[in-house]
Residue frames relative to the residue before (quaternion, step in Angstrom):
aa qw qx qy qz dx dy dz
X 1.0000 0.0000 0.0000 0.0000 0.00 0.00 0.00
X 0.5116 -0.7028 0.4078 0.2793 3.28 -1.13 0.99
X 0.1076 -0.7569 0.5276 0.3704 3.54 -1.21 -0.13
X 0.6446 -0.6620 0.3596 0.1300 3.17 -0.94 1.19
X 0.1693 0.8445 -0.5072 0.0309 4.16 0.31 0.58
X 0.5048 -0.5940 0.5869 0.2189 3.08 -0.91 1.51
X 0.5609 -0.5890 0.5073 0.2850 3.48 -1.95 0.14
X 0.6161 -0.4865 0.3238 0.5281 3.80 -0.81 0.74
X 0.6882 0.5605 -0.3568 0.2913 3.46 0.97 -1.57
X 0.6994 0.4859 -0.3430 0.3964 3.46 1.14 -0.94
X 0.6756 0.5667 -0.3049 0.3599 3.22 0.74 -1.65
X 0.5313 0.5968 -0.3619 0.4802 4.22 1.43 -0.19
X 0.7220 0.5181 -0.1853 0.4194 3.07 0.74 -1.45
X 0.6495 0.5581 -0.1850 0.4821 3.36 1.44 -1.08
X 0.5560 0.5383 -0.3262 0.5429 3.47 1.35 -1.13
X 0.6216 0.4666 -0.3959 0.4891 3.85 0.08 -1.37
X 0.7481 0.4412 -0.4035 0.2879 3.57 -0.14 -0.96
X 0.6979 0.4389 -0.2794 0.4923 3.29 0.73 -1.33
X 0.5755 0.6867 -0.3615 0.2580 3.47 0.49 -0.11
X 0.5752 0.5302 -0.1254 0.6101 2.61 1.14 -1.78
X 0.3644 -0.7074 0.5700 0.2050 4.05 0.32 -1.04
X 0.3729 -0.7092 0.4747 0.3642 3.30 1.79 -0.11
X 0.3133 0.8298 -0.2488 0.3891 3.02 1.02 1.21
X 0.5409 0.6456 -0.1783 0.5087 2.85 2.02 -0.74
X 0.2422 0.7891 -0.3614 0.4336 3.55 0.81 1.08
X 0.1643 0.8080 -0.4567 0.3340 3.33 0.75 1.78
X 0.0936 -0.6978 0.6580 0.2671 3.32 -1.58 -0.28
X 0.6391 -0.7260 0.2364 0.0927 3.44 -0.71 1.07
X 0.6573 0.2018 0.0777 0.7220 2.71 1.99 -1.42
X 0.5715 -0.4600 0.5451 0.4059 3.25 -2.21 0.31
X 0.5502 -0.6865 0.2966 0.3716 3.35 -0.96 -0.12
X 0.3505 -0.8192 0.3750 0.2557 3.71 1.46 -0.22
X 0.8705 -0.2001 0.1098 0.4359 3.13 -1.10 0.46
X 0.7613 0.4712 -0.0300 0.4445 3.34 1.13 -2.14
X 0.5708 -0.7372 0.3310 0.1455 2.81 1.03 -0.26
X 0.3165 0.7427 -0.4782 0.3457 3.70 1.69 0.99
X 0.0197 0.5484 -0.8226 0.1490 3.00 -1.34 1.77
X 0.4847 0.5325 -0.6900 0.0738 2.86 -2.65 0.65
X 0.4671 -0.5073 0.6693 0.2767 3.20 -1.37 0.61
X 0.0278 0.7360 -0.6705 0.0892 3.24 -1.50 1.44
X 0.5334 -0.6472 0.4383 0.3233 3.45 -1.08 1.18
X 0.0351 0.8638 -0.5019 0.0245 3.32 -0.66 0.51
X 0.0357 -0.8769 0.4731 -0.0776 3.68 1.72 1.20
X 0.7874 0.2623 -0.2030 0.5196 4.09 0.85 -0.47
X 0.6200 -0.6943 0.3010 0.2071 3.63 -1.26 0.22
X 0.5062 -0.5615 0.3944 0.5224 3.51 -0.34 0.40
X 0.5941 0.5306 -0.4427 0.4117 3.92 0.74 -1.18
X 0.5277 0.7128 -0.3010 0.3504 3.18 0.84 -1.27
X 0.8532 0.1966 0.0301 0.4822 3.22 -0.43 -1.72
X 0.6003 0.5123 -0.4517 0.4160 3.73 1.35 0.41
X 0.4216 0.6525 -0.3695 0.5099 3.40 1.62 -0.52
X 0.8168 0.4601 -0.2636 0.2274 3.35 0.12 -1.29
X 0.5973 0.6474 -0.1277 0.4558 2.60 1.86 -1.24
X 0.8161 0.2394 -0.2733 0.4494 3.41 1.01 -0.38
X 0.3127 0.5465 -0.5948 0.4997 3.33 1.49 0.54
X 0.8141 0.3475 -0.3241 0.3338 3.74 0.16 -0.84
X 0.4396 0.5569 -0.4546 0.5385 3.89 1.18 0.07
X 0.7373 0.3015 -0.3663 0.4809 3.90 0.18 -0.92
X 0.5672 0.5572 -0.3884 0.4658 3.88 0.53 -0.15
X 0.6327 0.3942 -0.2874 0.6014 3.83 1.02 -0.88
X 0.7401 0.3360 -0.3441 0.4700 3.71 0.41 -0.30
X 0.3940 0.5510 -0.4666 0.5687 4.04 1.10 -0.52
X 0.7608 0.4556 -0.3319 0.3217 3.46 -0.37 -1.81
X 0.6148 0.4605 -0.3535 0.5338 4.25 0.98 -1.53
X 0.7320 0.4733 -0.3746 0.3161 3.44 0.05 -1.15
X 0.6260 0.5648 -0.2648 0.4680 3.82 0.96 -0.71
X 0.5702 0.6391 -0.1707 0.4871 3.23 1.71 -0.67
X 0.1965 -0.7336 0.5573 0.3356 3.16 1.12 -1.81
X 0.6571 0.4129 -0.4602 0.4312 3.26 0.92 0.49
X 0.3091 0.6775 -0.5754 0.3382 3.96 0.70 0.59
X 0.2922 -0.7359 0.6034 0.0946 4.15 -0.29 1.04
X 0.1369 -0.8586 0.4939 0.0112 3.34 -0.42 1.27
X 0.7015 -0.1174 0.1390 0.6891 3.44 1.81 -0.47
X 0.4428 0.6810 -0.5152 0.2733 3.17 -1.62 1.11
X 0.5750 -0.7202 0.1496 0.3583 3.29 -0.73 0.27
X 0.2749 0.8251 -0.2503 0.4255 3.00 1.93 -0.12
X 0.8156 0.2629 -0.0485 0.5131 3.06 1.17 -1.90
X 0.3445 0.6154 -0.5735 0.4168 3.69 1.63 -0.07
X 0.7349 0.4673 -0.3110 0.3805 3.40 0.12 -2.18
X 0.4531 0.6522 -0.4247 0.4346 3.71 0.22 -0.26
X 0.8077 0.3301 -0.0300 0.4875 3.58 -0.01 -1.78
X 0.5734 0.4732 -0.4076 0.5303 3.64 1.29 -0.25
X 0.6132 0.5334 -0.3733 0.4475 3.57 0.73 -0.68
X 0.6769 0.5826 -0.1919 0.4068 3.22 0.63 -1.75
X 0.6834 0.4479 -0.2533 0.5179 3.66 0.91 -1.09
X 0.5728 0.5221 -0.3484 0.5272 3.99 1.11 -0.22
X 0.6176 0.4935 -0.3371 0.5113 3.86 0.76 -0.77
X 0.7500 0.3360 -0.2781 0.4972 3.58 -0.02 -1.25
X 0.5992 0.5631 -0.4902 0.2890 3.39 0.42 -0.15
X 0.6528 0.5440 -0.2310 0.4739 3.33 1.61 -0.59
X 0.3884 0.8398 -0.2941 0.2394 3.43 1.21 -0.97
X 0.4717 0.7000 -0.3703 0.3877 3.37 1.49 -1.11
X 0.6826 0.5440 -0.2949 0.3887 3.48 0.68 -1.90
X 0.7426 0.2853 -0.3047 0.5237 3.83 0.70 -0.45
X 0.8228 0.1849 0.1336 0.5206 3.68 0.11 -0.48
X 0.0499 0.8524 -0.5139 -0.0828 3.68 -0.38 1.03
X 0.4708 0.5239 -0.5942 0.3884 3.87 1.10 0.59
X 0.4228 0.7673 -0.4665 0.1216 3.92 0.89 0.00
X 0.3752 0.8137 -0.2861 0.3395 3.20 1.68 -0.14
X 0.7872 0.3928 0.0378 0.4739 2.95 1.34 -1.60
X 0.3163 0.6532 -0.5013 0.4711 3.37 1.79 0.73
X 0.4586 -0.5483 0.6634 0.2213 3.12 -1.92 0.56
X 0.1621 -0.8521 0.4948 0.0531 3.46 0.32 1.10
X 0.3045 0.8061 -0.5004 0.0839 3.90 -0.44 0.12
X 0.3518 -0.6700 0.6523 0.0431 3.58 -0.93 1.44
X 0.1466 0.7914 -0.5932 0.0164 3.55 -1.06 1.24
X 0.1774 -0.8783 0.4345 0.0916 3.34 -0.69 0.78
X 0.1542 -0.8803 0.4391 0.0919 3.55 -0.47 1.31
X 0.3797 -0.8206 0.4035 0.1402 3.31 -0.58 0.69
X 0.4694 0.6525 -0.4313 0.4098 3.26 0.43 1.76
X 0.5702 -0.7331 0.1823 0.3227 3.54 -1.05 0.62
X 0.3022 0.8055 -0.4218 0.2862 3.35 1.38 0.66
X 0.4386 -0.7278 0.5054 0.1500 3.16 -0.86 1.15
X 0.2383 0.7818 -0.3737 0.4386 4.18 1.10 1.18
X 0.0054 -0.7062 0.6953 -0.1334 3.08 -1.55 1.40
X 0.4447 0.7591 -0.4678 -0.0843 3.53 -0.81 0.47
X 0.3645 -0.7070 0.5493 0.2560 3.45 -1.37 -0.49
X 0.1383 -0.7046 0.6797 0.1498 3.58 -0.92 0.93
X 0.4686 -0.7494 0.3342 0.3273 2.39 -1.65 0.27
X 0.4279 0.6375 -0.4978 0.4034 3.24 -1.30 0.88
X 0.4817 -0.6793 0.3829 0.3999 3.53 1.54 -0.72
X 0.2826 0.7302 -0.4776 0.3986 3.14 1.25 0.96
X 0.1090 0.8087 -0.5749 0.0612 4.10 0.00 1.04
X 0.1070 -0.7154 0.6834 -0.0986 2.81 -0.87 1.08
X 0.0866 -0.7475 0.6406 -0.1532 3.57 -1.52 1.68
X 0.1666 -0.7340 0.6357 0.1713 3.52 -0.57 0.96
X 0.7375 -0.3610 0.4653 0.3306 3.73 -1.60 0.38
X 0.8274 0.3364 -0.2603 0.3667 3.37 0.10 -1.50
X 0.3743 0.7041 -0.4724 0.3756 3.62 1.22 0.22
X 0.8218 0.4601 -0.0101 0.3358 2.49 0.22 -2.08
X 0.6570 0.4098 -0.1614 0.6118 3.88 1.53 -0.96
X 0.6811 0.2864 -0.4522 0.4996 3.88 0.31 0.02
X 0.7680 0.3613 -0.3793 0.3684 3.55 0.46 -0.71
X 0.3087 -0.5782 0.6742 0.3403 3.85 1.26 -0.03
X 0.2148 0.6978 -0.6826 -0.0330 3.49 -0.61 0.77
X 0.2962 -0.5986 0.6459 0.3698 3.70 -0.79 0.38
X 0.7497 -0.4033 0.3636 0.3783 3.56 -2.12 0.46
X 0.5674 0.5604 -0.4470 0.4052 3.60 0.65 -0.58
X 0.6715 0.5871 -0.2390 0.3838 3.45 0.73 -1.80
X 0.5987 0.5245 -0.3017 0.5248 3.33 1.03 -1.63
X 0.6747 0.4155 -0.2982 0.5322 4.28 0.22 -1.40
X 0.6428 0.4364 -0.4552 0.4349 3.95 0.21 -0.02
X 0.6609 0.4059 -0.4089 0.4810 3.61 0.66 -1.13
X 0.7091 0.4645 -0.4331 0.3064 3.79 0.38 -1.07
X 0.4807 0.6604 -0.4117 0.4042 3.23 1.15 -1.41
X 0.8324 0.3766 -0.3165 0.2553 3.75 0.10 -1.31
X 0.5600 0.4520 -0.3295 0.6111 3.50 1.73 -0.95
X 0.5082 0.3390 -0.6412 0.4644 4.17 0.02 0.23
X 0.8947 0.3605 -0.2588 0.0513 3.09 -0.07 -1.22
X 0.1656 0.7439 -0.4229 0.4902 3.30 2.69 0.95
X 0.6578 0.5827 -0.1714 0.4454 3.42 0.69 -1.92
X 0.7780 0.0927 -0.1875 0.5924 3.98 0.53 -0.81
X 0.6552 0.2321 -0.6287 0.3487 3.65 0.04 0.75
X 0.6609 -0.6176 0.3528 0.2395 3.63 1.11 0.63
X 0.0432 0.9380 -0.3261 0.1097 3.27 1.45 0.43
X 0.7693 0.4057 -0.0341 0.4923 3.00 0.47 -1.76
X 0.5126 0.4681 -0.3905 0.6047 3.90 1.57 -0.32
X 0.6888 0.5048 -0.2702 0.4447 3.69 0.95 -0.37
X 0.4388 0.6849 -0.2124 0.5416 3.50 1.48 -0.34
X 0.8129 0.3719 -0.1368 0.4269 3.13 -0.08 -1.92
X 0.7561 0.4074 -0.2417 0.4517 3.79 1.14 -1.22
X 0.3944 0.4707 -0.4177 0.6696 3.84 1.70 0.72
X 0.6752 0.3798 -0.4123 0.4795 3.60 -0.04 -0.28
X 0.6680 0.5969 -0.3344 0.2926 3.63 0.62 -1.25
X 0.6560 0.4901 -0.1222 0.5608 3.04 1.72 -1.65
X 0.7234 0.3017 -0.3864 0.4861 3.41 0.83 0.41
X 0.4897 -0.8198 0.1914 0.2268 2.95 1.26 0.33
X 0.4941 0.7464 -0.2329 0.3802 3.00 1.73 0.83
X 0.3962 0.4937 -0.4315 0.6427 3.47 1.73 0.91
X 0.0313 0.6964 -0.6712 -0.2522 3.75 -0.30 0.06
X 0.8785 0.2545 -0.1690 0.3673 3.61 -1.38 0.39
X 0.2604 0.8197 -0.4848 0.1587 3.51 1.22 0.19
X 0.6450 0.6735 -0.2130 0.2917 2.73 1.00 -1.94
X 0.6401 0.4702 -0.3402 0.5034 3.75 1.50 -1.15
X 0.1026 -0.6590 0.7042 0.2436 4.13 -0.81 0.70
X 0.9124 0.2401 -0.2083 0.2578 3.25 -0.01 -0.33
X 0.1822 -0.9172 0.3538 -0.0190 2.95 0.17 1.81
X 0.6650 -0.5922 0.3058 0.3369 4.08 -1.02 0.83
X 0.7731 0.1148 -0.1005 0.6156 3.74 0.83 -0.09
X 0.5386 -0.6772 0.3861 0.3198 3.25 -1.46 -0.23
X 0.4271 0.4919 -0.4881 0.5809 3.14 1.38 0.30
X 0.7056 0.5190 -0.3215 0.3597 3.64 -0.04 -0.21
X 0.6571 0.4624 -0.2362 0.5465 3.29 1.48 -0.94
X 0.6778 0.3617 -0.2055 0.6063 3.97 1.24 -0.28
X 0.2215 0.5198 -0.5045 0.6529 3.35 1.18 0.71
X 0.9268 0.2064 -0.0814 0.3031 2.89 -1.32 -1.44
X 0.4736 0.4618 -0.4914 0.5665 3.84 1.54 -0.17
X 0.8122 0.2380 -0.3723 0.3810 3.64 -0.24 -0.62
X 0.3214 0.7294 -0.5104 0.3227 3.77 0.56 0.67
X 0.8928 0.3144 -0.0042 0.3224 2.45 1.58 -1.82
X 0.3358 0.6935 -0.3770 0.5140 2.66 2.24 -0.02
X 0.6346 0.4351 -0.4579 0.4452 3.84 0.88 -0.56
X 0.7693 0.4561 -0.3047 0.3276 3.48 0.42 -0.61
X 0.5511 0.5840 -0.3273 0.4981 3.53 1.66 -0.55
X 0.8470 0.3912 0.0541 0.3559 3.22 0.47 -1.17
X 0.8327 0.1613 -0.0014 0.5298 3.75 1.25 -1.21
X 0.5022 0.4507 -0.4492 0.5856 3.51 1.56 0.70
X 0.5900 -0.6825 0.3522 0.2492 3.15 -1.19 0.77
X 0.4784 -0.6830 0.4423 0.3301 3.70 -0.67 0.04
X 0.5033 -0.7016 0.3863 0.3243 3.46 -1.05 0.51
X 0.4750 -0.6984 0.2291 0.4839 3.74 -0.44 0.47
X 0.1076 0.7748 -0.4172 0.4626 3.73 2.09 0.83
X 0.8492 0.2010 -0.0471 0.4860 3.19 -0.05 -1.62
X 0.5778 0.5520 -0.4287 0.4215 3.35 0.60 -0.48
X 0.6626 0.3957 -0.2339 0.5913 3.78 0.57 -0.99
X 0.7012 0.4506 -0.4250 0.3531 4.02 0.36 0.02
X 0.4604 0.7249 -0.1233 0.4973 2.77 1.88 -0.97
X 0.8065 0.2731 -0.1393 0.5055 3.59 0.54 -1.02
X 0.5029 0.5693 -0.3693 0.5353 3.47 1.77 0.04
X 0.8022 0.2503 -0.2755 0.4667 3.41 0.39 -0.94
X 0.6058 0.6231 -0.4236 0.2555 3.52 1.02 -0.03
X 0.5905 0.5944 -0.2455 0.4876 3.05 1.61 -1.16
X 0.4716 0.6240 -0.3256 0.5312 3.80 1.24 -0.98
X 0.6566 0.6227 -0.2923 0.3094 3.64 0.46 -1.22
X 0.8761 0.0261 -0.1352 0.4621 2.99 0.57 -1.91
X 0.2308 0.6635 -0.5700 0.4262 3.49 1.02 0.98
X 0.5711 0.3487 -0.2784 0.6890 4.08 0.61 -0.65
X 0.8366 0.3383 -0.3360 0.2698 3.53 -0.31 -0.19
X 0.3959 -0.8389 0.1346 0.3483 3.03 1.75 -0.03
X 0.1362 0.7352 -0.5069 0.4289 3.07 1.29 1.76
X 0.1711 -0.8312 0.4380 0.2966 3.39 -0.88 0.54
X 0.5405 -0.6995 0.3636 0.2939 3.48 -0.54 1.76
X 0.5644 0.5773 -0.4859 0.3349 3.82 0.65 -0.10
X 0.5943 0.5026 -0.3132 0.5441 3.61 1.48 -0.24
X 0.5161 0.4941 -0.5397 0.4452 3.88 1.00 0.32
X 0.3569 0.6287 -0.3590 0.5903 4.23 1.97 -0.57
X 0.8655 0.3598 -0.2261 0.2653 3.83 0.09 -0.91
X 0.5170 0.7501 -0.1236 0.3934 2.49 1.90 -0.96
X 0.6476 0.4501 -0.1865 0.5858 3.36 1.49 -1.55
X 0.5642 0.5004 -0.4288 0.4974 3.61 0.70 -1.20
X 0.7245 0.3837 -0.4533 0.3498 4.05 -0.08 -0.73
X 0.5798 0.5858 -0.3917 0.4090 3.74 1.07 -1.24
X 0.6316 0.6082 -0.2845 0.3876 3.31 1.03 -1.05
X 0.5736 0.4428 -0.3012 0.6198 3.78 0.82 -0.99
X 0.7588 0.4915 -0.3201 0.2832 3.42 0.05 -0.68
X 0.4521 0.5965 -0.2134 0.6279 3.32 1.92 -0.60
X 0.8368 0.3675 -0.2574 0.3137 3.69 0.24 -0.15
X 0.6451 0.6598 -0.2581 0.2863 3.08 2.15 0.15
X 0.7317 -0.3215 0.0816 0.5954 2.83 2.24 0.80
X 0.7210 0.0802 -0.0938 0.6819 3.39 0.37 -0.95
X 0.4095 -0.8089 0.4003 0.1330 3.54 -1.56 0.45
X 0.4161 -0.8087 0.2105 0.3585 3.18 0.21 1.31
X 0.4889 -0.8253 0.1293 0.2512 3.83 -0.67 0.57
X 0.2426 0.6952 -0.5194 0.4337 2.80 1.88 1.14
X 0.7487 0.4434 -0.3412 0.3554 3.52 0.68 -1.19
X 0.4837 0.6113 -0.5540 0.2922 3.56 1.08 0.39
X 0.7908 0.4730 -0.0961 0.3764 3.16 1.17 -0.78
X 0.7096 0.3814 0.1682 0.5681 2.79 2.16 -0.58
X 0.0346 0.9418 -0.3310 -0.0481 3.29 1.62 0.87
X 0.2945 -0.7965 0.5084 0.1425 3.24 -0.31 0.56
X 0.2387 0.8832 -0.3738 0.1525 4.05 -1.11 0.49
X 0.6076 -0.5175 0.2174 0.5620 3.39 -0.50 -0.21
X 0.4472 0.7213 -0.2574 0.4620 2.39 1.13 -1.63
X 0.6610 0.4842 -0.3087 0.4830 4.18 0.08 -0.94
X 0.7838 0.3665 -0.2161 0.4524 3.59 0.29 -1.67
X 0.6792 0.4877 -0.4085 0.3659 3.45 0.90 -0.09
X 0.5463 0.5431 -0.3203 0.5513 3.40 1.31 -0.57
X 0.6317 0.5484 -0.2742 0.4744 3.76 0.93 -0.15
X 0.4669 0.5439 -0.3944 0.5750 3.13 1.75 -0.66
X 0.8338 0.4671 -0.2157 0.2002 2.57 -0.23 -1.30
X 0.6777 0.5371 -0.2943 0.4070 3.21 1.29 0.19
X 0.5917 0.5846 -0.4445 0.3324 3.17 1.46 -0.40
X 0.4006 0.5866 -0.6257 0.3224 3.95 0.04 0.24
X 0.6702 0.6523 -0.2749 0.2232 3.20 0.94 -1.10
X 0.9019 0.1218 0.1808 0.3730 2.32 1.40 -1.54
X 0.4523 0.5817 -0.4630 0.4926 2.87 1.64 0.89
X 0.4621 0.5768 -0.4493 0.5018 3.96 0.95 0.02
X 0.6990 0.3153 -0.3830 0.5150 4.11 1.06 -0.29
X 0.8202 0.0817 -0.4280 0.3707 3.39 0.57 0.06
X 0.3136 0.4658 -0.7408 0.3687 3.82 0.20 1.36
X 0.6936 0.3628 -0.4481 0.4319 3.77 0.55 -0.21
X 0.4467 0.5642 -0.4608 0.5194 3.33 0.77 -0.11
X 0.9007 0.1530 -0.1576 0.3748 3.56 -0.33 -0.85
X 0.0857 0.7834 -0.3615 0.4983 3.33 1.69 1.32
X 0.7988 0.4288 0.1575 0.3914 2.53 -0.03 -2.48
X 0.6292 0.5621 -0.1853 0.5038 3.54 1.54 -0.79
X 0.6618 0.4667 -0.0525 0.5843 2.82 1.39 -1.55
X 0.5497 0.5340 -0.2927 0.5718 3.67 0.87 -0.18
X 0.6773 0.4837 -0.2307 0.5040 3.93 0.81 -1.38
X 0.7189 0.4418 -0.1741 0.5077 3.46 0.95 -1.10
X 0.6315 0.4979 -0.3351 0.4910 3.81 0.78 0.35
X 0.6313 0.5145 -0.3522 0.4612 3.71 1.24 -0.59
X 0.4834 -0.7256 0.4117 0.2652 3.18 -0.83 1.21
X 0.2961 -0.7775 0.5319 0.1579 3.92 -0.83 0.81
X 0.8299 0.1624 -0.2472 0.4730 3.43 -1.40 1.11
């Protein structure tokens, strides 16, 4: 009688699991204002899936820059990092090692209608977002708000350890990998799953909770995360679909669930712009 041997890929994937005991069943964040709870599988590591993640960010910026579209400076990209530099300031309220992220805003110059966040705090914004929809800064602090707020409920670590368990990443589980072709391999596996599989309608709705929460504390008004969809939404009907909404359906259904949040969360940023307004009245020097 034969003996049956699993592949390395499986017999890893299998090993991690049983280890763990399927046990890996966390929640990432506090719950904020809004109010995010859940137990999330979590079968790989943050080191893990932060490695990958920034093997696949320097590859998306290599890849623009070879292009000539990697934005090295401007005002385009200033206003960006001013926004960007309001959000994380808030971040604390979900998660307080965010401090210690390698934060970095990158702006690509193309006509793609895209927003995202790796994890770790790796944002990334194409032009054609940001110029077809005319977003105003609010609009611009809602999209980021939502892709930070993938990045600290850890989303994409939540992804990758659903794929594992379906077994449809082979070798994820290994972060460190024997060559460099092998190690960008297995980053851009995961860059598909971080970044170009869709979200569940879980994350997608935690996401727009903690995002809106975000730039309400930062002192954006969150009724423009409402305009924001309503524009993605026009933009969705001019035929081809823009490729945020692959990842990122947009709807009514959406703008109502946004409604419905603003009680929440417009009382944090009238105190917000209080406090702003309060900072900006004291007499300097």
């Amino acid at each position: 009688m034969k003996t049956r041997r699993f592949p390395v890929w499986l017999s890893l994937s299998l090993g991690i699991v049983l280890s763990l005991g399927l046990s890996g069943c966390v929640s990432s964040t506090t719950p904020g204002a809004v109010g995010v709870q859940r137990s999330q599988l979590m079968l790989v590591s943050a080191g893990q899936v932060s490695q990958m993640a920034e093997t696949a960010f320097r590859e998306q910026n290599t890849q623009a820059a070879s292009k000539g579209t990697f934005v090295r400076s401007g005002p385009e990209l200033d206003r960006l990092k001013r926004i960007a530099n309001r959000l994380i300031a808030q971040t604390r309220v979900y998660r307080d090692d965010t401090a210690q992220w390698a934060w970095q805003v990158v702006l690509i110059d193309e006509p793609v209608i895209n927003a995202t966040c790796y994890p770790g705090g790796k944002i990334t914004f194409y032009t054609g977002i940001i110029r077809q929809l005319r977003l105003t800064d609010g609009e611009i602090a809602a999209i980021m708000g939502h892709e930070i707020a993938h990045a600290l409920r850890e989303h994409g670590r939540e992804k990758i350890s659903q794929s594992m368990l379906q077994q449809t990443l082979a070798g994820v589980a290994v972060a460190v990998a024997p060559d460099k072709q092998r190690e960008v391999a297995l980053a851009n596996q995961a860059a598909t799953i971080l970044v170009q599989l869709p979200y569940s309608r879980h994350m997608e709705l935690e996401a727009d909770k903690m995002g809106i929460e975000l730039m309400a504390r930062a002192g954006f008004d969150p009724r423009e995360a409402v305009s924001m969809q309503r524009k993605l939404m026009a933009a969705s009907q001019g035929g081809r679909t823009p490729e945020f909404l692959s990842t990122h359906p947009a709807g009514e259904r959406r703008m109502q669930d946004l409604n419905e949040l603003l009680p929440l969360v417009i009382p944090l940023y009238e105190r917000t712009r209080q406090e702003n307004a309060a900072a900006a009245a004291v007499p300097r020097g």
